[in-house]
C-alpha positions in Angstrom: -11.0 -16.5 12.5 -7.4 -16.7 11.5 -5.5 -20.1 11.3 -2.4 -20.0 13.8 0.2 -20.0 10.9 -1.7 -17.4 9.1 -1.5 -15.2 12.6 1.9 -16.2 13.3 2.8 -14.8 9.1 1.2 -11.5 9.8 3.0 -11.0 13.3 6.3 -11.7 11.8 5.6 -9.1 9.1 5.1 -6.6 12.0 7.9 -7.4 13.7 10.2 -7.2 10.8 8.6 -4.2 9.9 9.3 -2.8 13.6 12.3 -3.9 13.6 13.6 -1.7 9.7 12.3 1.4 11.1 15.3 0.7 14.4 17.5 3.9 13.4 19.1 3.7 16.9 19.2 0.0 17.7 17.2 0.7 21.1 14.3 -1.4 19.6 16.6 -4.5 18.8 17.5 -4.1 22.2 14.6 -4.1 23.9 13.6 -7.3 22.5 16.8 -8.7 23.2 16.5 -7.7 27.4 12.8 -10.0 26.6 14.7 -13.2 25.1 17.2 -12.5 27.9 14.8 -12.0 30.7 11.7 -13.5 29.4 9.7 -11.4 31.8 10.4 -7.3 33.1 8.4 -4.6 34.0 9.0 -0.8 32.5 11.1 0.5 35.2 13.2 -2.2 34.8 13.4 -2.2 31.3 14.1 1.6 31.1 16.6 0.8 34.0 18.9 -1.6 31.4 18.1 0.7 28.5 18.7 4.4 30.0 22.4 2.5 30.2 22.9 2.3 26.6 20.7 5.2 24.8 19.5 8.8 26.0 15.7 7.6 26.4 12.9 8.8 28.5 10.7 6.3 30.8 7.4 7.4 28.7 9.1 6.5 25.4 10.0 2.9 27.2 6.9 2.7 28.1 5.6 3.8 24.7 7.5 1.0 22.9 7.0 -1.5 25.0 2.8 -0.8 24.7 3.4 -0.9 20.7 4.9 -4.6 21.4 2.6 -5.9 23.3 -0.8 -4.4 21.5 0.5 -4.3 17.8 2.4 -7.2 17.5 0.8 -9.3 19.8 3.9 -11.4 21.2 3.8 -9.9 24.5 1.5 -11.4 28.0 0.7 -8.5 30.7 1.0 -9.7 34.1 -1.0 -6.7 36.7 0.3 -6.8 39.4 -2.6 -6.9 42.5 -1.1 -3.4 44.0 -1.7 -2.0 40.6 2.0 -0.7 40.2 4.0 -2.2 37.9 2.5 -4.8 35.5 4.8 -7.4 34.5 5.5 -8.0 30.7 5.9 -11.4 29.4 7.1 -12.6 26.1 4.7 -15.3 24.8 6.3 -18.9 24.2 5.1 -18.9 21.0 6.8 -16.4 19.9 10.4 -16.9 21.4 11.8 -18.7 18.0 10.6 -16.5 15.9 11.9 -12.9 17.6 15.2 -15.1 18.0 15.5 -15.5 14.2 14.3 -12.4 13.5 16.5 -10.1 15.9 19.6 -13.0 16.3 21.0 -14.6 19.3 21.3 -13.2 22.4 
């Protein structure tokens, strides 16, 4: 098993990885709305997004899934009616997207 700092090394690589391949800034700004928010659920987040960029809910919902099951720094929260779950950004993690993406 993996020591934290090693696990925390390879998720920054990802995220800075993620983050290079932003041609349109949409993905700089979805992790912005989670330092913002801390928590939101796809609906919302397309909601803030849609706002600034010509993006479709699957694509939100696309992104957000890469987030949360590639790099690791998100915590899903189902709701019990099974609609929207509610996507957390781990504690853990909130210093290191802040460096890596900048101030809200």
């Amino acid at each position: 098993m993996r020591a934290t700092a090693e696990i925390k090394k390879v998720i920054e690589s990802r995220l800075k990885n993620y983050v290079s391949r932003d041609k349109t800034g949409i993905r700089r700004e979805m992790l912005k709305l989670f330092l913002k928010l801390r928590s939101i659920t796809i609906p919302r987040m397309f909601e803030y997004l849609n706002r600034k960029f010509t993006i479709s809910y699957h694509s939100v919902a696309a992104m957000v899934g890469i987030v949360a099951s590639r790099l690791g720094i998100l915590h899903v929260n189902r709701t019990k009616e099974g609609t929207s779950s509610v996507y957390e950004l781990k504690e853990q993690y909130f210093d290191l997207v802040t460096r890596i993406i900048g101030p809200v």
